[in-house]
LUMNUTI-798364 format. One record per residue (C-alpha): residue number from 1; residue in three letters; x, y, z. Coordinates in Angstrom, 3 decimals, m for minus. Example, Ala and Ser with C-alpha at 12.3 -4.5 7.8 and 13.67 -1.06 7.14 Angstrom:
<sites>
SITE   resi   resn          u          v          w
SITE      1    ALA     12.300     m4.500      7.800
SITE      2    SER     13.670     m1.060      7.140
</sites>
This chain:
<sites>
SITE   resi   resn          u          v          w
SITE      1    UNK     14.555     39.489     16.643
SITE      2    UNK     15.156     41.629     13.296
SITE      3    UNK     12.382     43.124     11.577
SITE      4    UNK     13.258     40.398      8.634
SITE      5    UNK     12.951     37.034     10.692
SITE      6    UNK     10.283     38.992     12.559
SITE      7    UNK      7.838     39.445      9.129
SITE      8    UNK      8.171     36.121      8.309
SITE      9    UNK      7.505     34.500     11.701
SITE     10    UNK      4.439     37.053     11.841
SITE     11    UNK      3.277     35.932      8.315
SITE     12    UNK      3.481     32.320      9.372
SITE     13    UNK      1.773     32.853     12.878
SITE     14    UNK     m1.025     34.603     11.474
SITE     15    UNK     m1.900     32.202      8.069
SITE     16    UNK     m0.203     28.956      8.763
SITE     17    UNK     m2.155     26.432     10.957
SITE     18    UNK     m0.012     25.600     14.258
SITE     19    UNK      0.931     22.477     14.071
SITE     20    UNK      4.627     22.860     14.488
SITE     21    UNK      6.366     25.194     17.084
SITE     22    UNK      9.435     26.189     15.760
SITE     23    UNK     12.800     27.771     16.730
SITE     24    UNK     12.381     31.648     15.350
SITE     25    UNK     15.123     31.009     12.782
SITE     26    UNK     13.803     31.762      9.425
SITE     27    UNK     15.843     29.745      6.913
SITE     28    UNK     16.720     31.574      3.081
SITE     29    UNK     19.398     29.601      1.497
SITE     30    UNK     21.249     26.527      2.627
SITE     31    UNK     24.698     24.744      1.521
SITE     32    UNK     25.835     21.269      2.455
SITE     33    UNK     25.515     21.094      5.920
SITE     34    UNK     24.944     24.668      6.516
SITE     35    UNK     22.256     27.253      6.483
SITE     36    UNK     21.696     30.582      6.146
SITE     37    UNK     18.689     32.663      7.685
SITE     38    UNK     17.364     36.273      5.653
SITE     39    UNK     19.478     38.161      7.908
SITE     40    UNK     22.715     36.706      6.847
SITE     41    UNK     23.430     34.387      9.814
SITE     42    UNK     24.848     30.891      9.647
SITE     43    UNK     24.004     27.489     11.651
SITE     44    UNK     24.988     23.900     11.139
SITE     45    UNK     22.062     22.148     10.367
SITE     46    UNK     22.102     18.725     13.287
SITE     47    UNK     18.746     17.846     12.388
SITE     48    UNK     18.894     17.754      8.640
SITE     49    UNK     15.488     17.306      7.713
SITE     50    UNK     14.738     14.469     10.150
SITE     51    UNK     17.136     12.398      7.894
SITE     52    UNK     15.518     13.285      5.181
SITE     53    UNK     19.418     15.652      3.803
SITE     54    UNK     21.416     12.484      4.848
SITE     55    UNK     23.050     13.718      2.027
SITE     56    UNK     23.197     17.893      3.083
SITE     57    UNK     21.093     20.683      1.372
SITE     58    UNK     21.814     21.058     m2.314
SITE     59    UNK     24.216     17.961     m3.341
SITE     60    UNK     25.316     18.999     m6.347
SITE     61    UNK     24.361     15.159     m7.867
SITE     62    UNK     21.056     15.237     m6.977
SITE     63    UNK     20.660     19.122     m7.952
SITE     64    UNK     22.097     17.975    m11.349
SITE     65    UNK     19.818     14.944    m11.497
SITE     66    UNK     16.463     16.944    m10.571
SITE     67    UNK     17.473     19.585    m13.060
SITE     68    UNK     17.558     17.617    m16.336
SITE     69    UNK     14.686     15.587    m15.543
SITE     70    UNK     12.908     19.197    m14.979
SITE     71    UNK     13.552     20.060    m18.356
SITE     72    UNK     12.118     16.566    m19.781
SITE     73    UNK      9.004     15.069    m18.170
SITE     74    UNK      7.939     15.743    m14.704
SITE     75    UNK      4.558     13.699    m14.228
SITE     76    UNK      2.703     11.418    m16.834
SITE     77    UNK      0.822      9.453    m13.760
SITE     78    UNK      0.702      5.344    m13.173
SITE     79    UNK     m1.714      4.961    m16.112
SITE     80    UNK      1.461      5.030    m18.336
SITE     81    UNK      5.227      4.095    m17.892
SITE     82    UNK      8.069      6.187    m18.073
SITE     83    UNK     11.924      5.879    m18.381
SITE     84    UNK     12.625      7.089    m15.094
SITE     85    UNK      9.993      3.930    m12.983
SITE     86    UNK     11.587      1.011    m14.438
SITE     87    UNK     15.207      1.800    m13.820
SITE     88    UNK     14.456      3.569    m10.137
SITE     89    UNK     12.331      0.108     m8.793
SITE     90    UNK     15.241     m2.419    m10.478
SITE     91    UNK     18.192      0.169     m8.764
SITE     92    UNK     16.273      0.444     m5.195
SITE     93    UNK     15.510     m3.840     m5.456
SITE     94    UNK     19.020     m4.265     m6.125
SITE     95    UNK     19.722     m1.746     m3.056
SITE     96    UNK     17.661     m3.660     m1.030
SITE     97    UNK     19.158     m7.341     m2.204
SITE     98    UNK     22.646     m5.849     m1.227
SITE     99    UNK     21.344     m6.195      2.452
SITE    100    UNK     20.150     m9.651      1.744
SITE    101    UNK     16.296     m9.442      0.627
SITE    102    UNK     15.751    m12.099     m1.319
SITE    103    UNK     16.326    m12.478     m5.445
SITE    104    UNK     14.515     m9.893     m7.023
SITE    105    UNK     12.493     m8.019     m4.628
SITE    106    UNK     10.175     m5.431     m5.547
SITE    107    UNK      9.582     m1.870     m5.296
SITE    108    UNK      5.982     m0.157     m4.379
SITE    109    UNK      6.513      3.335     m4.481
SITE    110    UNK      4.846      6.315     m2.781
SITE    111    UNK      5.361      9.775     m1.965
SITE    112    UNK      5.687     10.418      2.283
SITE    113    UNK      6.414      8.306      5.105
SITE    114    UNK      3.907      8.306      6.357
SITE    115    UNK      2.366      7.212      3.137
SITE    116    UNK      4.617      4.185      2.678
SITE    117    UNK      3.638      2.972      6.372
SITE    118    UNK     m0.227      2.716      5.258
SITE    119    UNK      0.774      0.999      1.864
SITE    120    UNK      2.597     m1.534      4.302
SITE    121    UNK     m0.353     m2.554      7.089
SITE    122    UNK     m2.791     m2.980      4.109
SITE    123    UNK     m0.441     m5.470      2.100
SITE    124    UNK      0.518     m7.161      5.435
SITE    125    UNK     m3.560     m7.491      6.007
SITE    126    UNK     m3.966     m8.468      2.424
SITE    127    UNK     m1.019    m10.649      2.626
SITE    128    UNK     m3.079    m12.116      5.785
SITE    129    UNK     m6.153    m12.807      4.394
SITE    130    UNK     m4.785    m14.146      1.353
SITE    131    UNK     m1.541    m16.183      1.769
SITE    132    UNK     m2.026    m16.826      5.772
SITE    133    UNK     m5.689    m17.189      5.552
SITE    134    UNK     m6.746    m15.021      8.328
SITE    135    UNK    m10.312    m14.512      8.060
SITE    136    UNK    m11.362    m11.917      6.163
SITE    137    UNK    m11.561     m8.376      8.619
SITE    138    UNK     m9.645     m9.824     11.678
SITE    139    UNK     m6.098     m9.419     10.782
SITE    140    UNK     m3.882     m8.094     13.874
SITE    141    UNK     m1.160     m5.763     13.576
SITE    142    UNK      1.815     m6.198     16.413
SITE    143    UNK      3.682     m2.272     17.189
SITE    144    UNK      5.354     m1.037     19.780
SITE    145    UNK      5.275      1.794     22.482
SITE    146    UNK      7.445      4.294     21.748
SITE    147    UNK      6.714      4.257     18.140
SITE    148    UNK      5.936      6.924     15.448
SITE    149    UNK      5.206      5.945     11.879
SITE    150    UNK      3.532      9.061     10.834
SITE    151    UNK      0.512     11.024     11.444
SITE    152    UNK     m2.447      9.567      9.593
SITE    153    UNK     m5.494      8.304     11.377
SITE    154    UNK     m4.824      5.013     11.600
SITE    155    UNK     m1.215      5.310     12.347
SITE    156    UNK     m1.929      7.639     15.482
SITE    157    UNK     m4.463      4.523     16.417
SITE    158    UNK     m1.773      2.627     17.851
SITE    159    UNK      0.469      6.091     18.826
SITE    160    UNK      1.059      6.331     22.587
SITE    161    UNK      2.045      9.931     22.483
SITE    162    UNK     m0.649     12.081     24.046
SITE    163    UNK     m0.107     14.668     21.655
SITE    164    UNK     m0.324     12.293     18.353
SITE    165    UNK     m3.157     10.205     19.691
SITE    166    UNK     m5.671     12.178     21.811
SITE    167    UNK     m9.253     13.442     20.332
SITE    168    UNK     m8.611     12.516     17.155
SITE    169    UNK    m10.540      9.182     17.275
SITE    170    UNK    m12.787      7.016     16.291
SITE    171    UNK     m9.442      4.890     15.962
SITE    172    UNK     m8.688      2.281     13.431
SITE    173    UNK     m8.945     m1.177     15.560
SITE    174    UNK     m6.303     m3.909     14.720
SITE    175    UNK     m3.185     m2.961     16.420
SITE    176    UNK     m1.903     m4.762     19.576
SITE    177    UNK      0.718     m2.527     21.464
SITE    178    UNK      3.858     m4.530     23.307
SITE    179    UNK      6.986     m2.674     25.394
SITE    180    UNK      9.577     m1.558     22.797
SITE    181    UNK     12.492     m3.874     23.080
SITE    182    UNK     10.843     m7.144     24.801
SITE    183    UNK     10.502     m9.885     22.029
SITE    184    UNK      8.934    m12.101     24.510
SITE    185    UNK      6.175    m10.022     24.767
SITE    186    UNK      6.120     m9.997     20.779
SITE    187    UNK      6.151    m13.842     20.566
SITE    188    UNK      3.056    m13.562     23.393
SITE    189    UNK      0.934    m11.325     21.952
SITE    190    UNK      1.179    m13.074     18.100
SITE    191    UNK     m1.646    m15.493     17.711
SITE    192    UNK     m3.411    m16.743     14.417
SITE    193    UNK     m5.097    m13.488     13.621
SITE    194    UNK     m1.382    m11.523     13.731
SITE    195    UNK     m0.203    m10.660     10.348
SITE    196    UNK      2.742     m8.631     10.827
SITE    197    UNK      4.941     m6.813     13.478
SITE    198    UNK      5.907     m3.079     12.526
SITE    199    UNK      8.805     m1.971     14.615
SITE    200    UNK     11.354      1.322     13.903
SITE    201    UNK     15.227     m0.858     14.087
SITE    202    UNK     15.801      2.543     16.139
SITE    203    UNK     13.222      4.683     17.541
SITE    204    UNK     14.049      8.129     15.852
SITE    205    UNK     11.300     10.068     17.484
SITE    206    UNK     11.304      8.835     20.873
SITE    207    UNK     14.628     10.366     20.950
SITE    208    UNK     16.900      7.715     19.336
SITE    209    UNK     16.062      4.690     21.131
SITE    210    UNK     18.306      1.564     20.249
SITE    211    UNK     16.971     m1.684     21.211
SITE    212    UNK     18.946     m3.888     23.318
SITE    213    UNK     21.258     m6.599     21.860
SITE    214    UNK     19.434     m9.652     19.799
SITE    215    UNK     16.099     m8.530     20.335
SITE    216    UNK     15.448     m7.763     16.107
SITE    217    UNK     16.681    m11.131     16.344
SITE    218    UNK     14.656    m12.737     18.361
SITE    219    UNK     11.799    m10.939     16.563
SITE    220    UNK     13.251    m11.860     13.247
SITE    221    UNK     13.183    m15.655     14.174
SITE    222    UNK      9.792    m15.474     16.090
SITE    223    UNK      8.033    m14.218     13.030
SITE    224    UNK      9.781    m16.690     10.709
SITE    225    UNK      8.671    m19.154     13.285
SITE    226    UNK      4.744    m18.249     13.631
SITE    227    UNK      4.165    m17.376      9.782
SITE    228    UNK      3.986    m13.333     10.657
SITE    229    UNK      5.706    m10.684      8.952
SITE    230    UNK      8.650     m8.311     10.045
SITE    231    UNK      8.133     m4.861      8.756
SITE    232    UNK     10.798     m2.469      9.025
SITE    233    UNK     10.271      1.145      9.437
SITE    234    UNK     13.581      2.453      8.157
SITE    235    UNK     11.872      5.639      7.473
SITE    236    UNK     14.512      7.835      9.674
SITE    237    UNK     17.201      5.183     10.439
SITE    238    UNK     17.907      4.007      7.120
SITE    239    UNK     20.044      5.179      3.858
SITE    240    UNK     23.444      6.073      5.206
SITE    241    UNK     22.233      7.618      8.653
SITE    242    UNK     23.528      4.715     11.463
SITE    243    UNK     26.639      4.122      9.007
SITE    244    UNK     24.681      1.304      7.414
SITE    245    UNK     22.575      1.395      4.055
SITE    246    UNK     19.813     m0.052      6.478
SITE    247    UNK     19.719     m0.432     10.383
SITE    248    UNK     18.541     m3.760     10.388
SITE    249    UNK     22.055     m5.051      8.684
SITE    250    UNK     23.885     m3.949     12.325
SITE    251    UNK     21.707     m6.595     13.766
SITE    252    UNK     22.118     m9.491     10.734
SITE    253    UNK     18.564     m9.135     10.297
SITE    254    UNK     16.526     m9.068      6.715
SITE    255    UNK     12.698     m7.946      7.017
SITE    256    UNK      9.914     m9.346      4.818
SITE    257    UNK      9.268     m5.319      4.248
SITE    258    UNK     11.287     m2.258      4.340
SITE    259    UNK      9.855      1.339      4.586
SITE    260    UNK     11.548      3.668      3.551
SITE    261    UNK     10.985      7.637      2.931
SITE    262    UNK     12.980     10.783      3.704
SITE    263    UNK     16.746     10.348      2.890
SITE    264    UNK     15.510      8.475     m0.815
SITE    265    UNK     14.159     12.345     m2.233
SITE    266    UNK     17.807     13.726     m1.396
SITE    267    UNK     15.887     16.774      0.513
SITE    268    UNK     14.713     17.788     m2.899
SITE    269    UNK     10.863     15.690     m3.373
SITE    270    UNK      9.219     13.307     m1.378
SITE    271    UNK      9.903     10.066     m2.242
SITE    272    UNK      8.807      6.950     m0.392
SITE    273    UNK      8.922      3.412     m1.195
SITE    274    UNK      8.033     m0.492      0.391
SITE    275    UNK     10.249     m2.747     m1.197
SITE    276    UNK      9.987     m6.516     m0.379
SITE    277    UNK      9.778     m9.728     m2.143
SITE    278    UNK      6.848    m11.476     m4.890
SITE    279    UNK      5.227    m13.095     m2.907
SITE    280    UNK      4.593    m10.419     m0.128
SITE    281    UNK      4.413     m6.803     m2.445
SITE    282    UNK      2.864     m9.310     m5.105
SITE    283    UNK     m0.657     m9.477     m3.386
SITE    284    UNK     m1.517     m6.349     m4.753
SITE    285    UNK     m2.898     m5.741     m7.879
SITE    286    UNK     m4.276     m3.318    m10.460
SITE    287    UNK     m6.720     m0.674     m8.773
SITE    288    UNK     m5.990     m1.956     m5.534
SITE    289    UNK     m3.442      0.690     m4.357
SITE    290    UNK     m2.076      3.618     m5.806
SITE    291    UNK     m1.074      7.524     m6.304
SITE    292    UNK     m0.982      9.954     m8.617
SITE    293    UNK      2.454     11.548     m7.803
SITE    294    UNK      3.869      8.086     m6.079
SITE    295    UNK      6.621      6.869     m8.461
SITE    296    UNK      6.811     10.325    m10.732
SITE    297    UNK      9.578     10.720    m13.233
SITE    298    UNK     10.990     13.840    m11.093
SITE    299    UNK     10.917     11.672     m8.026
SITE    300    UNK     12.865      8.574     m9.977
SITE    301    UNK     14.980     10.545    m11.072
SITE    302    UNK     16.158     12.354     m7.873
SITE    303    UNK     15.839      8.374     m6.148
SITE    304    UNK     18.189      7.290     m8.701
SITE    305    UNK     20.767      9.779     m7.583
SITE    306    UNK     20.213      8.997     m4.181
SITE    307    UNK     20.795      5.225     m4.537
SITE    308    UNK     23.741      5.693     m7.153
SITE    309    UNK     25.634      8.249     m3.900
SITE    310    UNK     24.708      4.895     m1.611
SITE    311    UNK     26.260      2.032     m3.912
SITE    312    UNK     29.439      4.286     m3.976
SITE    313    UNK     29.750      3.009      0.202
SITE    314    UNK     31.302      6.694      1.125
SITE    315    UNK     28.391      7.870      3.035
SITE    316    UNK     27.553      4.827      4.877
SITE    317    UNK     31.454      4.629      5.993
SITE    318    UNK     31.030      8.470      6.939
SITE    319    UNK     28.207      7.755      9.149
SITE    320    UNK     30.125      5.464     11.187
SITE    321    UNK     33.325      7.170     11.164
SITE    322    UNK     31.493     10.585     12.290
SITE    323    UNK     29.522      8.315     14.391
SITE    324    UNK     32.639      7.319     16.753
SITE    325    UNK     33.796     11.298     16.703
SITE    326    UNK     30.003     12.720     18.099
SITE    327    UNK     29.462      9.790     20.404
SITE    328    UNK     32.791      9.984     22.299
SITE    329    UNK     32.511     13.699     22.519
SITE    330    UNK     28.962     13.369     23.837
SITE    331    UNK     29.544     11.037     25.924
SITE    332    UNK     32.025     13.319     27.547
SITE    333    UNK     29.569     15.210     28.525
SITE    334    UNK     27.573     12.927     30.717
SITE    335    UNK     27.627     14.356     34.021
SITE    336    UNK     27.894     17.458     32.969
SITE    337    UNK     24.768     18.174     32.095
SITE    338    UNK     23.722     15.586     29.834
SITE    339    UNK     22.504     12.437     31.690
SITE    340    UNK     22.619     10.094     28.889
SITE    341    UNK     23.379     10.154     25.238
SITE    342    UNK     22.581      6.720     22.980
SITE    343    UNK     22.625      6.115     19.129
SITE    344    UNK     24.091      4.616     15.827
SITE    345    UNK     26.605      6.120     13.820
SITE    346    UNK     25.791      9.851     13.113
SITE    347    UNK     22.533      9.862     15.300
SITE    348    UNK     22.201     10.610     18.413
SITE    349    UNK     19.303     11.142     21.815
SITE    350    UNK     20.454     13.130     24.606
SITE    351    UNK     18.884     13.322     27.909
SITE    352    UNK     19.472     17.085     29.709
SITE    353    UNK     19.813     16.920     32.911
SITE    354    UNK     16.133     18.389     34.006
SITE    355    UNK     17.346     21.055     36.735
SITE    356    UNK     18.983     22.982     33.446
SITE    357    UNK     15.718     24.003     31.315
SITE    358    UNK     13.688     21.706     28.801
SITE    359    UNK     15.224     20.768     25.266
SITE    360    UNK     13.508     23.363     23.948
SITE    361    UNK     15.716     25.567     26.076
SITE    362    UNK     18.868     24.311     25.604
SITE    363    UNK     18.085     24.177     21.676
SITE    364    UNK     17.025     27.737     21.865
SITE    365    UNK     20.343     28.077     23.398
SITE    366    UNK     22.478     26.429     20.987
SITE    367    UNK     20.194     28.081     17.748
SITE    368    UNK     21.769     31.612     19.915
SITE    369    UNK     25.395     29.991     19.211
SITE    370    UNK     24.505     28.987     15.427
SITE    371    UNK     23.543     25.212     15.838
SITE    372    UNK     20.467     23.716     14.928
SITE    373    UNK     19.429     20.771     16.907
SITE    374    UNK     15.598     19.610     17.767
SITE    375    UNK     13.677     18.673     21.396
SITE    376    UNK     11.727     15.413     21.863
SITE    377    UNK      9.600     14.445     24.558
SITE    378    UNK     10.680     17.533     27.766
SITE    379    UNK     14.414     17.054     28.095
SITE    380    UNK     15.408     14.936     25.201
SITE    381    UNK     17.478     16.428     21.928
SITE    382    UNK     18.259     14.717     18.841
SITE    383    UNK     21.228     14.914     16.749
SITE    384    UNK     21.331     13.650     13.244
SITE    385    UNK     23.984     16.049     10.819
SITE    386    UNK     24.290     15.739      7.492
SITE    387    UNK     26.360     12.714      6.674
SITE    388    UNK     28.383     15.765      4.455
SITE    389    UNK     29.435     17.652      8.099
SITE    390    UNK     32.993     17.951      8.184
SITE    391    UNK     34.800     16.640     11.703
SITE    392    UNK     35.840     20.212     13.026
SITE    393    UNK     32.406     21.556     12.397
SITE    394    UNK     31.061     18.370     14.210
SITE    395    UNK     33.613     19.185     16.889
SITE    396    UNK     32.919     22.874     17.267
SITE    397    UNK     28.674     21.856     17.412
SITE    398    UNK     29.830     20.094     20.690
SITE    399    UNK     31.479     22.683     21.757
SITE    400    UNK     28.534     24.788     21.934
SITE    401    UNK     26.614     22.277     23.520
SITE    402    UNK     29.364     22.327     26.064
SITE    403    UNK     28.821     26.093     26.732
SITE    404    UNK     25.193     25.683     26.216
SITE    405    UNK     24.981     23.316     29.622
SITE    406    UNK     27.580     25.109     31.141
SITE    407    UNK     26.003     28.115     31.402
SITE    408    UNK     22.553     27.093     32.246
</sites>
């Protein structure tokens, strides 16, 4: 290690709490879907942000559209409006309507995921006490195992990952946990004190899970059924990353809610956002909910951007044409060394073959050959480039891969 990357990852190992454990690349500038560490040395970015540079590192459209709102007004706060809210919340409705949410949805905007996953369970138990007429302190919450919505308290309440959940309780009651994938067990654990069920279309963190065929359906139609709601957690899988503006639309399914986060602050703020119809979002009213930073002018503006580069259809179609090129090479290399590889358009979970190290390893291996790429759960890796990555430099990732399990 240099003695550059080597003060910085000293720095950051003596002052910065150690919550993360990351590769010792130190990151300086970055450029579509490439970036450059202080000592001069490249990598393609295949994680991009967990989703959140869909778009790559610096799009010149966003850049443009976070600069001249810089020079104009960058927070007046919720107790006024500005000329950035209005426009954003009618542009991401009308997003949202073009996958088939209702007439004039509406936009509740935040600032993190995790965030915009909280503002969602307490308007589905609002919705519940008020609409359904659950009483009052017994709504139930339907999730799945598997999942990861974020890392607040009650979130990690219904987590089934050791690390997330463990000694961090008392834990926020409510939640009923059911097998990823199984809609019976949806439709048997709903009964008249569920609310809502909050499932990820694709589970990003578990390493890229997709569910099996029909069963957002079937969950769909059960909730429509039994009065619940269907709250999407589009969070990683949505905005241009399976080759869809949402994941739900491969499955011809609409949610009463959508969650969305990363991808929508272009890598630039955070930006988060629940958008669903009147009479869902509409249960909330003044003083009920808020933030001081959710819906800022600087984070409109940079949305705006975002949605404007996802009406134009060219990064959706990338994602699915990029898509077909990773997944065909990947799955070439099943049996040798990869077990299995699943995914949606230009994201992807690979299982490594155990006997050849830990994901950690072989992405320590492939950050040696300039490729960036992140471990989940012991042998698991996750791919998800830039929806910018040209096809050669998608094809020459794989290639390391290739020498990566080769030479294990």
């Amino acid at each position: 290690m240099t003695s550059a990357s080597g003060r910085h990852i000293g720095l950051a190992e003596r002052f910065a709490a150690h919550n993360y454990h990351p590769l010792p690349v130190v990151v300086a500038e970055a450029e579509g879907s490439w970036v450059t560490d202080v000592d001069g040395r490249r990598y393609l970015d295949c994680l991009a942000g967990y989703s959140a540079l869909n778009f790559g590192h610096r799009h010149p459209q966003l850049l443009a559209a976070a600069r001249a709102q810089l020079d104009r007004l960058t927070l007046s706060s919720r107790a006024f409006h500005h000329d950035q809210f209005g426009p954003f919340c009618a542009e991401l409705a009308a997003l949202a309507g073009t996958a088939g949410m209702g007439p004039d949805p509406m936009v509740l905007p935040m600032n993190t995921g995790s965030e915009a996953v909280e503002t969602a369970l307490k308007v589905a138990r609002k919705w519940g006490y008020e609409v359904k007429g659950v009483p009052d302190g017994q709504a139930t919450i339907i999730v799945a195992t598997g999942n990861f919505h974020g890392r607040t308290i009650s979130i990690v309440s219904f987590s089934d990952d050791p690390d997330a959940h463990d000694h961090f309780g008392p834990y926020t009651p409510g939640f009923r946990i059911v097998p990823y994938g199984d809609a019976k067990a949806v439709a048997d654990a709903i009964d008249d004190t569920t609310v809502a069920v909050l499932l990820e279309p694709i589970q990003g963190e578990a390493g890229v899970i997709v569910p099996p065929e029909g069963y957002l359906a079937e969950v769909r139609r059960v909730c429509t059924q039994r009065n619940v709601l269907f709250l999407a957690d589009e969070i990683q899988s949505g905005l241009g990353r399976t080759g869809a503006t949402f994941a739900c639309e491969h499955a011809g399914v609409v949610p009463d809610l959508f969650i969305l986060g990363k991808a929508l602050g272009g890598g630039i703020v955070p930006v988060s956002a629940v958008v669903g119809g009147a009479e869902v979002l509409g249960v909330i009213r003044p003083g009920q909910h808020g933030s001081t930073f959710g819906g800022n002018p600087l984070a409109c503006a940079v949305g705006r951007a975002v949605i404007a580069l996802l009406n134009e259809g060219t990064y959706q179609a990338r994602g699915r044409e990029l898509g077909v090129l990773l997944h065909e090479r990947l799955r070439g290399l099943v049996g040798q060394g990869l077990v299995s590889v699943r995914g949606v358009g230009l994201w992807a979970g690979l299982d490594v073959d155990p006997a050849l190290g830990t994901g950690r390893d072989i992405c320590a291996g492939l950050a040696d050959r300039g490729v960036l790429a992140k471990d989940t759960h012991g042998s698991t890796i996750r791919l998800a480039p830039p929806l910018v990555t040209e096809p050669a430099d998608l094809d020459w990732a794989v290639d390391q891969l290739a020498d990566v399990l080769r030479t294990r």
